[in-house]
py3Dmol code that shows the C-alpha trace and the ligand (Angstrom):
import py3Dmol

protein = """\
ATOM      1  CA  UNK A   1     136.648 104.172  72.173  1.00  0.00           C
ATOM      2  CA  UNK A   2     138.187 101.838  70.447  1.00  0.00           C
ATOM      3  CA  UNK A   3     135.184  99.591  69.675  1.00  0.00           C
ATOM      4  CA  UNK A   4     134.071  98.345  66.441  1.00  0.00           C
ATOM      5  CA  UNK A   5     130.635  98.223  66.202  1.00  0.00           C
ATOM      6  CA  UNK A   6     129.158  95.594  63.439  1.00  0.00           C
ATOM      7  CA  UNK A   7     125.412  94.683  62.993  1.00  0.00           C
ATOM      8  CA  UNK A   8     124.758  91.712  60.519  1.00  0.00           C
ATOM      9  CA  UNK A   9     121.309  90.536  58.856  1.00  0.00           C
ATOM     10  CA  UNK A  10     121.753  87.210  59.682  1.00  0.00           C
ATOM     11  CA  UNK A  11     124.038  84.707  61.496  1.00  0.00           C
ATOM     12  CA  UNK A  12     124.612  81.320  63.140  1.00  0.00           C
ATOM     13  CA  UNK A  13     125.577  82.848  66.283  1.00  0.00           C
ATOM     14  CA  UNK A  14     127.157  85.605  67.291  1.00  0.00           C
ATOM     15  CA  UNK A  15     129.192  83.683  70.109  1.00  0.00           C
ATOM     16  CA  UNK A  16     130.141  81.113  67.607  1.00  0.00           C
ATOM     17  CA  UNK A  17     131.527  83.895  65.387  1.00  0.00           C
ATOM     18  CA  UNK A  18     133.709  85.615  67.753  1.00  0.00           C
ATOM     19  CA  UNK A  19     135.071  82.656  68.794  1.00  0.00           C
ATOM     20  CA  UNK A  20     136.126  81.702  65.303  1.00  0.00           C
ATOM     21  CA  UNK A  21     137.157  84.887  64.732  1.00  0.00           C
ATOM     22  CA  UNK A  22     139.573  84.765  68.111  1.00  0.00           C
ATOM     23  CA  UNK A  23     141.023  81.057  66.741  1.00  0.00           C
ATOM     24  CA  UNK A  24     142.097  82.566  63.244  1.00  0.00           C
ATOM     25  CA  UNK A  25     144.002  85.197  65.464  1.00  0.00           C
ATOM     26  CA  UNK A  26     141.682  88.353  65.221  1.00  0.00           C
ATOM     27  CA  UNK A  27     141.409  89.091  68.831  1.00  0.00           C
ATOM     28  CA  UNK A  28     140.482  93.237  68.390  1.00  0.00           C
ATOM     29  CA  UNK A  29     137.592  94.756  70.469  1.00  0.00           C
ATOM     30  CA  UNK A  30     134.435  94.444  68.614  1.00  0.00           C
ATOM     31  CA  UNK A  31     130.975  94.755  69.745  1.00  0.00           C
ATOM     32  CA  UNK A  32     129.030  92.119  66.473  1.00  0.00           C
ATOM     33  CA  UNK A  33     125.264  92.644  66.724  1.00  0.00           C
ATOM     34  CA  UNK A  34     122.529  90.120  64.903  1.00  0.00           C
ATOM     35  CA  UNK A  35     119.038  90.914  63.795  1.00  0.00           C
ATOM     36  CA  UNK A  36     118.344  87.312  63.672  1.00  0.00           C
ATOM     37  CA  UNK A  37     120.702  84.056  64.556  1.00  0.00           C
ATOM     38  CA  UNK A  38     119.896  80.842  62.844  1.00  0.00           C
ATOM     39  CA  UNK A  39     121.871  78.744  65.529  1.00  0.00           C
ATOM     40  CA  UNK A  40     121.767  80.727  68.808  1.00  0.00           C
ATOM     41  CA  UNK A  41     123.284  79.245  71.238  1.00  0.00           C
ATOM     42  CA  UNK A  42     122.774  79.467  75.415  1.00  0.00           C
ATOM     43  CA  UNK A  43     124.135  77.501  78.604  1.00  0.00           C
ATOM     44  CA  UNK A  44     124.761  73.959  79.032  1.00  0.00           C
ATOM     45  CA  UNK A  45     124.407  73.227  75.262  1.00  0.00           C
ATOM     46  CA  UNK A  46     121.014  74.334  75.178  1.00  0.00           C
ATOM     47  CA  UNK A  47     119.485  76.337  71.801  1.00  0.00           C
ATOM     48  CA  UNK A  48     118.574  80.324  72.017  1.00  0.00           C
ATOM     49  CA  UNK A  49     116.068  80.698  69.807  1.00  0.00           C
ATOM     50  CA  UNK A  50     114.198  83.972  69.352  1.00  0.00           C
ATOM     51  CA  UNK A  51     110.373  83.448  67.650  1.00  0.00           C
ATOM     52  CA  UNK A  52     111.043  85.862  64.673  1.00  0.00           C
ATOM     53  CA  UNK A  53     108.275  88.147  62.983  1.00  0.00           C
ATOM     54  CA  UNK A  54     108.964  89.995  59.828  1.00  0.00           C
ATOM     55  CA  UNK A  55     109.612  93.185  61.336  1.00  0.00           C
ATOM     56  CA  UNK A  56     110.903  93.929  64.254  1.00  0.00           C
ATOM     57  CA  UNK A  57     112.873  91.413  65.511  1.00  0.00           C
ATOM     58  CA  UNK A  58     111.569  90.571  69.015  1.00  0.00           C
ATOM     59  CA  UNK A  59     114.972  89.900  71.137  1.00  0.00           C
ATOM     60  CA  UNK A  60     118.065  91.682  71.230  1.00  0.00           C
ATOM     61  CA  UNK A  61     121.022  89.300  70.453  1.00  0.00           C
ATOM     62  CA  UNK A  62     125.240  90.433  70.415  1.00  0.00           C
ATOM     63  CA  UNK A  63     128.004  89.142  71.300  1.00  0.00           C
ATOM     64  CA  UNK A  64     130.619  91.519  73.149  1.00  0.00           C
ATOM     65  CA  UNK A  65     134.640  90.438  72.266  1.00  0.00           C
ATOM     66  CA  UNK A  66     137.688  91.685  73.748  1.00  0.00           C
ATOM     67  CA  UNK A  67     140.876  90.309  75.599  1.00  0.00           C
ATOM     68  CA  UNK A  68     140.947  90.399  78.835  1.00  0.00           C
ATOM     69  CA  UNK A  69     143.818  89.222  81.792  1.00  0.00           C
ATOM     70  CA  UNK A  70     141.972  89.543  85.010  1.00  0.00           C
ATOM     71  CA  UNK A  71     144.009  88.042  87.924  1.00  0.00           C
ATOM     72  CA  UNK A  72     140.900  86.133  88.339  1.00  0.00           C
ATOM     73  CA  UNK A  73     138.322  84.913  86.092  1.00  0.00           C
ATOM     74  CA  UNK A  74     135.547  83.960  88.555  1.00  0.00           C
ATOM     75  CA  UNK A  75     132.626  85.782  88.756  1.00  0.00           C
ATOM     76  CA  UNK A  76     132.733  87.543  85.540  1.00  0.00           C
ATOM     77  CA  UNK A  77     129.469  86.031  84.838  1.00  0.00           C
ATOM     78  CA  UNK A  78     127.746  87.246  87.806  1.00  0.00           C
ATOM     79  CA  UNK A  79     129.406  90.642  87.228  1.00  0.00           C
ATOM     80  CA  UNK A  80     128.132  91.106  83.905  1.00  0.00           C
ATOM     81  CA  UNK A  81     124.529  89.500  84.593  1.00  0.00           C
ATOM     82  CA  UNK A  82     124.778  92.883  87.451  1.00  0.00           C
ATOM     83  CA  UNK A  83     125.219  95.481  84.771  1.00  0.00           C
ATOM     84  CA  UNK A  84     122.512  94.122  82.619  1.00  0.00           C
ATOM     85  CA  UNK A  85     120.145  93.901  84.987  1.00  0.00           C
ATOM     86  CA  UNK A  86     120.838  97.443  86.407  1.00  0.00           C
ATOM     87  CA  UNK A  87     120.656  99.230  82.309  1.00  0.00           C
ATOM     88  CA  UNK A  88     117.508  97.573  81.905  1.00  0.00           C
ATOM     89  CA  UNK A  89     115.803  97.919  85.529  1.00  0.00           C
ATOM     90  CA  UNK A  90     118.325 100.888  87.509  1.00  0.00           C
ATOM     91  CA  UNK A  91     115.728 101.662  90.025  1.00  0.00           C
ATOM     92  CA  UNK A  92     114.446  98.171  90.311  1.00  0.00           C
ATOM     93  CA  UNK A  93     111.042  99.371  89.582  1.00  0.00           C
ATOM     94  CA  UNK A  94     110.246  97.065  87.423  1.00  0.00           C
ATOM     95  CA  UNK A  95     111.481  94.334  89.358  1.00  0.00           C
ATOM     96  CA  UNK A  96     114.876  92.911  86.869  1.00  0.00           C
ATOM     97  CA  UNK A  97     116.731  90.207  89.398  1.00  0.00           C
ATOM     98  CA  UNK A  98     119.379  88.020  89.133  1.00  0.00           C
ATOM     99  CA  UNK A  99     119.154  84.235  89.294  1.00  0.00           C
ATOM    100  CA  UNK A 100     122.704  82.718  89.844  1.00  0.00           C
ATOM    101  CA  UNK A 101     125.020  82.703  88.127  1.00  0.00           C
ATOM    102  CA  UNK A 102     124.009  84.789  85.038  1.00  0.00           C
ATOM    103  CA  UNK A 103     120.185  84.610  84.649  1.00  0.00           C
ATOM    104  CA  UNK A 104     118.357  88.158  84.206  1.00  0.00           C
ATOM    105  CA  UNK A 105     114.623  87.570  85.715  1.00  0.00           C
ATOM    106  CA  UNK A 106     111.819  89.451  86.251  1.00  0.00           C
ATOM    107  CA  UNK A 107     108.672  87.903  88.378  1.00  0.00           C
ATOM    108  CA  UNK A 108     110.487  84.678  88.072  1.00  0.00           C
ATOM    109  CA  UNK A 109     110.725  84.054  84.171  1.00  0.00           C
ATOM    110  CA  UNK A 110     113.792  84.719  82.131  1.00  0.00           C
ATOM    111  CA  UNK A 111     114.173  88.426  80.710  1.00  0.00           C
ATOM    112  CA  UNK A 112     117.746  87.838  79.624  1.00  0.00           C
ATOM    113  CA  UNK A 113     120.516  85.100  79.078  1.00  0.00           C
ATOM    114  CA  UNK A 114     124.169  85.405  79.047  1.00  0.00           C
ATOM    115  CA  UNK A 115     126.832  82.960  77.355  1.00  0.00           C
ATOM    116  CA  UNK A 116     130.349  83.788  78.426  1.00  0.00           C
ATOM    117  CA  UNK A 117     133.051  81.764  76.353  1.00  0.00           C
ATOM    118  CA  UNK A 118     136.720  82.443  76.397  1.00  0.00           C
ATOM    119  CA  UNK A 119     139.738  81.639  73.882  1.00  0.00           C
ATOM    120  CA  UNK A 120     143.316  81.440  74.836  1.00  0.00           C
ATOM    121  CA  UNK A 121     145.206  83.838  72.831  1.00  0.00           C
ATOM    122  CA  UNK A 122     148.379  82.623  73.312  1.00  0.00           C
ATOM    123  CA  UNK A 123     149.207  79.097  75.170  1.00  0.00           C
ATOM    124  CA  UNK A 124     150.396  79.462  78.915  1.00  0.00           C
ATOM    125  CA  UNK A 125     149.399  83.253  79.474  1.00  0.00           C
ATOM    126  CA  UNK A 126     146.615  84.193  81.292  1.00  0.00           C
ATOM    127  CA  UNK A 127     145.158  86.944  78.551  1.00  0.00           C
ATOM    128  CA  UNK A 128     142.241  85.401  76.982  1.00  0.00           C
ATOM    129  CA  UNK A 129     140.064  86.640  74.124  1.00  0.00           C
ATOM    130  CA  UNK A 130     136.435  87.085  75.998  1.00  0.00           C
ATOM    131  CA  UNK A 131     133.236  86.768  74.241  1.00  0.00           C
ATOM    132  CA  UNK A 132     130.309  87.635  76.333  1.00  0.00           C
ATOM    133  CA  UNK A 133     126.485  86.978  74.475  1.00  0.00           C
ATOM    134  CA  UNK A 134     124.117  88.559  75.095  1.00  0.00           C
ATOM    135  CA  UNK A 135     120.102  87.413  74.660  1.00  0.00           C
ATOM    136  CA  UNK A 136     117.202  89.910  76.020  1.00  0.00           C
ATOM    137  CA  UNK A 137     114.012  89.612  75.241  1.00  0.00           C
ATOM    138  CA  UNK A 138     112.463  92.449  73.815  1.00  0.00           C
ATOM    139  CA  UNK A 139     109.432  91.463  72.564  1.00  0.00           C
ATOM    140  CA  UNK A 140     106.053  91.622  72.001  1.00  0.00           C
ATOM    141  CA  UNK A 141     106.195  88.083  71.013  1.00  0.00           C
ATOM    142  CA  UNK A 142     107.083  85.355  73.383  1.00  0.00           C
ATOM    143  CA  UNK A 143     110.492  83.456  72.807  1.00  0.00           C
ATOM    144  CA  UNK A 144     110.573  80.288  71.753  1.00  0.00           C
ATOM    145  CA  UNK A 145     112.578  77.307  73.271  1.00  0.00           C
ATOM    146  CA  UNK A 146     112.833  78.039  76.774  1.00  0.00           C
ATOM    147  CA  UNK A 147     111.868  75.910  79.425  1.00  0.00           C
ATOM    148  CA  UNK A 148     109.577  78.338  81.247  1.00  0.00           C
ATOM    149  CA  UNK A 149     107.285  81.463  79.469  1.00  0.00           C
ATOM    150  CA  UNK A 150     109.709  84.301  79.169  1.00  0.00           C
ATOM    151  CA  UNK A 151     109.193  88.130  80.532  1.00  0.00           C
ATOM    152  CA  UNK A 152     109.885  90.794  77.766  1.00  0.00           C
ATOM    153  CA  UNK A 153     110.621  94.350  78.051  1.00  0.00           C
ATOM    154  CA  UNK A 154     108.088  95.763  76.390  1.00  0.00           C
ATOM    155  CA  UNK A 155     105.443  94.240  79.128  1.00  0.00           C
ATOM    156  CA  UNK A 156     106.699  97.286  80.856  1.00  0.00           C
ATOM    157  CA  UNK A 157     108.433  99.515  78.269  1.00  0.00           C
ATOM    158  CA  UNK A 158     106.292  99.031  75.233  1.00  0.00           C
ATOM    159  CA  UNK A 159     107.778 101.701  72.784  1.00  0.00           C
ATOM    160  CA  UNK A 160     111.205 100.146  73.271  1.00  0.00           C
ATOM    161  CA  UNK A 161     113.605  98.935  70.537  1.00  0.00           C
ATOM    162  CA  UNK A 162     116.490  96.271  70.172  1.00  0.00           C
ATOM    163  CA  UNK A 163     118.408  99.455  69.078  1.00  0.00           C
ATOM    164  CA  UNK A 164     117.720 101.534  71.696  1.00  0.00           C
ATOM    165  CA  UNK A 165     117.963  98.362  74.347  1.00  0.00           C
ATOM    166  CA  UNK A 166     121.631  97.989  72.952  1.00  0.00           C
ATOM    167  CA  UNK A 167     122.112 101.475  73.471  1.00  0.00           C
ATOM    168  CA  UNK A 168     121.330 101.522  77.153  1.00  0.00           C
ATOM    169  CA  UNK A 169     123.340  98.517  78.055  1.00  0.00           C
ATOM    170  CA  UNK A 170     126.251  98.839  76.061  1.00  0.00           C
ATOM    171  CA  UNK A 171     128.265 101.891  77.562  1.00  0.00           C
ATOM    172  CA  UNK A 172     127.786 100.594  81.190  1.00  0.00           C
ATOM    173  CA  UNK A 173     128.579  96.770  80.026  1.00  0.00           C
ATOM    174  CA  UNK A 174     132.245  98.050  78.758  1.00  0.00           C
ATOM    175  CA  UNK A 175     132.609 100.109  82.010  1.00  0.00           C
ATOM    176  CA  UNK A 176     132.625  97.452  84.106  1.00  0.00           C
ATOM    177  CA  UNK A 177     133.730  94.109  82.412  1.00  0.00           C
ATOM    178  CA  UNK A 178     137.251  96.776  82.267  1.00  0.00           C
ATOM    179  CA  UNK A 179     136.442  96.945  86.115  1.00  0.00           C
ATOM    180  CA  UNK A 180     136.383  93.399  86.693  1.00  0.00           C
ATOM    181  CA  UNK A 181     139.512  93.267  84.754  1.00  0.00           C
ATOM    182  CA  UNK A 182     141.322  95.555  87.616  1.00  0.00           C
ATOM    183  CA  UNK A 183     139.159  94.523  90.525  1.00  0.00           C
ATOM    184  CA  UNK A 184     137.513  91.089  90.096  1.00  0.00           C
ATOM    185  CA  UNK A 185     134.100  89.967  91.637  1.00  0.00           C
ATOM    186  CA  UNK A 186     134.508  92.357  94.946  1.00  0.00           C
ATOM    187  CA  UNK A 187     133.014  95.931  93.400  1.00  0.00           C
ATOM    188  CA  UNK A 188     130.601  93.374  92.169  1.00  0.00           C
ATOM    189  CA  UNK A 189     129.219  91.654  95.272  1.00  0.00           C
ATOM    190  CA  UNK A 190     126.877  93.602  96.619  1.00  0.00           C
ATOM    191  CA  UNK A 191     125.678  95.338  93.224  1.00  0.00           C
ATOM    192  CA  UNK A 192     124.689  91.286  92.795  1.00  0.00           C
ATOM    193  CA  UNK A 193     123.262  90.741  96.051  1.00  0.00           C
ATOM    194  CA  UNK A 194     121.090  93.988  95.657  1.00  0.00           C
ATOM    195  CA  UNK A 195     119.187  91.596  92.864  1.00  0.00           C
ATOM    196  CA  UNK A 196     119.855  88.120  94.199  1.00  0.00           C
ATOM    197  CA  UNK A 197     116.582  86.074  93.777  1.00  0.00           C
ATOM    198  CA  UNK A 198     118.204  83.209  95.444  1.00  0.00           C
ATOM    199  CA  UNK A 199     119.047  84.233  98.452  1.00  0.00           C
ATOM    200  CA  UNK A 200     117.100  83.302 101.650  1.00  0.00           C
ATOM    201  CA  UNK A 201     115.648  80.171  99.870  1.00  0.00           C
ATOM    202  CA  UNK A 202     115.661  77.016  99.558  1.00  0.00           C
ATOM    203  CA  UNK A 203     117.233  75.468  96.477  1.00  0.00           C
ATOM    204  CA  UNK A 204     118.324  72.248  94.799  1.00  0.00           C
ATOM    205  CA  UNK A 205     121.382  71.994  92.955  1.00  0.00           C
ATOM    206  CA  UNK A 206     121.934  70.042  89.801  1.00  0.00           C
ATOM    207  CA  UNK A 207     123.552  66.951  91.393  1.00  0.00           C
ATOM    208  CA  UNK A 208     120.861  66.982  93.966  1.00  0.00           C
ATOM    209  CA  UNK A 209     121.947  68.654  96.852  1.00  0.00           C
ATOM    210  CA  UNK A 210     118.910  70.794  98.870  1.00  0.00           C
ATOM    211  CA  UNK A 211     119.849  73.560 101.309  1.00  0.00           C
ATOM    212  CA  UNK A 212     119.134  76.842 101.800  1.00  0.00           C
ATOM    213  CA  UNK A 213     120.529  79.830  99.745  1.00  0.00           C
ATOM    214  CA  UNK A 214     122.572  82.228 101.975  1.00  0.00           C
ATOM    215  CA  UNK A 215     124.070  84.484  99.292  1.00  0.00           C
ATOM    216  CA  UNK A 216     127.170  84.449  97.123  1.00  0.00           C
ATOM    217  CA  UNK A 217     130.746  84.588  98.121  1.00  0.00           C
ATOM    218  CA  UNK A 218     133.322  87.145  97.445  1.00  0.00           C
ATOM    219  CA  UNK A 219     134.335  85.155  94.451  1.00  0.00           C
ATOM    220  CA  UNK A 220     131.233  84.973  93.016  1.00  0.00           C
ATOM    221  CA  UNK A 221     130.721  81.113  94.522  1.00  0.00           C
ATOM    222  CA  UNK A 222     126.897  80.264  95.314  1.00  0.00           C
ATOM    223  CA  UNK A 223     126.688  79.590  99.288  1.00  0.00           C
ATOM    224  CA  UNK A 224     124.434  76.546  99.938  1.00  0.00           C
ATOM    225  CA  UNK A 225     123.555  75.427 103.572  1.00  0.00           C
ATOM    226  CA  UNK A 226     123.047  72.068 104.183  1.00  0.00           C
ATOM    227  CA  UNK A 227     123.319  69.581 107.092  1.00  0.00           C
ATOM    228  CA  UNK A 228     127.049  69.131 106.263  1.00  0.00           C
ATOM    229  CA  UNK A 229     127.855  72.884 106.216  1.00  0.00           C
ATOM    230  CA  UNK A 230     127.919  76.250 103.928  1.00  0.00           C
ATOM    231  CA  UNK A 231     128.822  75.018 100.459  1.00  0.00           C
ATOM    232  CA  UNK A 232     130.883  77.246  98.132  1.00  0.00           C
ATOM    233  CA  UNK A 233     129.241  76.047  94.570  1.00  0.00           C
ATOM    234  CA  UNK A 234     131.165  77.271  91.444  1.00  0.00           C
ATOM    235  CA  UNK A 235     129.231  75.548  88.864  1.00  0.00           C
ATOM    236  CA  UNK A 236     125.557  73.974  89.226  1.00  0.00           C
ATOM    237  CA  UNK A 237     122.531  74.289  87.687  1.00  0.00           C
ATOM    238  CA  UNK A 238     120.045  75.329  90.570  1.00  0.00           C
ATOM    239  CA  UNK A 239     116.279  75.905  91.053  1.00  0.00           C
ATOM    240  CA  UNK A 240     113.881  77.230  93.746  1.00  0.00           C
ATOM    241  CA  UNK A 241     112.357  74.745  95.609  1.00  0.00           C
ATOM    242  CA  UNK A 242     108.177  75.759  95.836  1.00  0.00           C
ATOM    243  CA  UNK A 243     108.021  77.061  99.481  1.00  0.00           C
TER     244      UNK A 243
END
"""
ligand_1 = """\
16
LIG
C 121.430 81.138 78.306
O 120.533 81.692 78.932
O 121.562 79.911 78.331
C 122.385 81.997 77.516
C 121.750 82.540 76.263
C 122.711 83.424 75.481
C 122.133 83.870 74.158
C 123.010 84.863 73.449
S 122.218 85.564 72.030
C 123.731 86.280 71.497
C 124.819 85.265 71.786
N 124.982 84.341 70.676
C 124.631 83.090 71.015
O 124.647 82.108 70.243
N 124.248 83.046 72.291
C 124.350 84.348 72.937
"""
view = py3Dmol.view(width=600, height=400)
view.addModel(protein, "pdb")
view.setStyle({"model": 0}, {"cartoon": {"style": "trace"}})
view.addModel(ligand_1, "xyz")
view.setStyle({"model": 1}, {"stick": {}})
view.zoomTo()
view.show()
């Protein structure tokens, strides 16, 4: 209720349009959907590209935008990587994880990626216009861009479509970025560790720390082991070290 729903042919990116959108003042719920961006953008100022065929586009790209004034921001990301993963995989049949702090993998390769940005709606209050994107590989083709081969949904659900991807995840995604609103990370912490491919291994962070994974904290924080102690990591880029 209350959600506008817009799907456009073509775009830069739907992150980048929310966001201007939320500058010139036009903070309303709105759920903006692209068949195809021209400038996707994900994490760490890396591209999102999507290989594109001329039919049916082959990932599922939105952006989600509404104000929010959670008491706390942290672990939004993690929350909303949870709901994702549990539309697309609820059973975990097929194996959907979560690779902190927002990754959704399956069999170790990227299924989906998630780009949370927020504006300040007004200067000194803590109500921020939120803009979470959205990137899911759909397939059959392999996206293009990423680091590592991908893993698409239609290697295990191959009559799916963007539309009907959107459809799945949308209702539940609303649902509970409103619950992190009222609750923060908490309701969130074991629905992540259910998925948690991290945990119980042994990792390096981006700044070169090793230790072993034990988890994330109730604020979302990644908890490291090392020689020195548990760690509480906010904000790293981390991979598995090969056993
Ligand atoms: C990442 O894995 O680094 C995040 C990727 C996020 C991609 C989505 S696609 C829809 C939205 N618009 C963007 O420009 N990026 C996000």
């Amino acid at each position: 209720p209350g959600l506008r729903v817009e799907v456009v042919a073509e775009i830069d990116s739907t992150n980048s349009e929310l966001m201007r959108r939320a500058r010139d003042g036009r903070n309303a719920p709105v759920l903006l959907v692209a068949v195809r961006q021209t400038a996707g953008r994900g994490r760490m100022g890396r591209p999102w590209q999507s290989a594109q065929d001329a039919g049916e586009p082959p990932s599922l790209t939105f952006s989600l935008g509404l104000p929010l004034a959670p008491r706390d921001w942290s672990g939004l990301s993690l929350a909303v990587g949870a709901s994702v993963a549990e539309s697309l995989d609820p059973t975990q049949a097929a194996g959907v994880k979560l690779k902190w702090p927002n990754d959704v993998w399956k069999e170790e390769r990227k299924l989906a990626g998630i780009l949370i940005e927020t504006a300040l709606l007004q200067p000194d209050a803590s109500d921020r216009y939120l803009v979470i994107g959205i990137g899911i590989n759909v397939g059959p083709r392999e996206a293009v861009g990423l680091n590592t081969p991908p893993a698409w949904l239609k290697e295990w659900r191959p009559d799916i479509t963007p539309g009907e991807v959107l459809r799945e995840i949308v209702v539940p995604l609303v649902r509970d970025v409103l619950l992190f609103n009222d609750r923060g990370f908490v309701p969130f912490a074991a629905r992540f560790a259910e998925r948690d491919v991290l945990r119980g291994r042994d990792v390096r962070l981006s700044d070169g720390t090793e230790g072993h994974c034990e988890g994330v904290g109730w604020g979302g924080e990644l908890l490291v082991r090392t020689a020195a102690g548990v760690q509480l990591i906010s904000s790293a880029e981390v991979s598995v070290r090969p056993q």
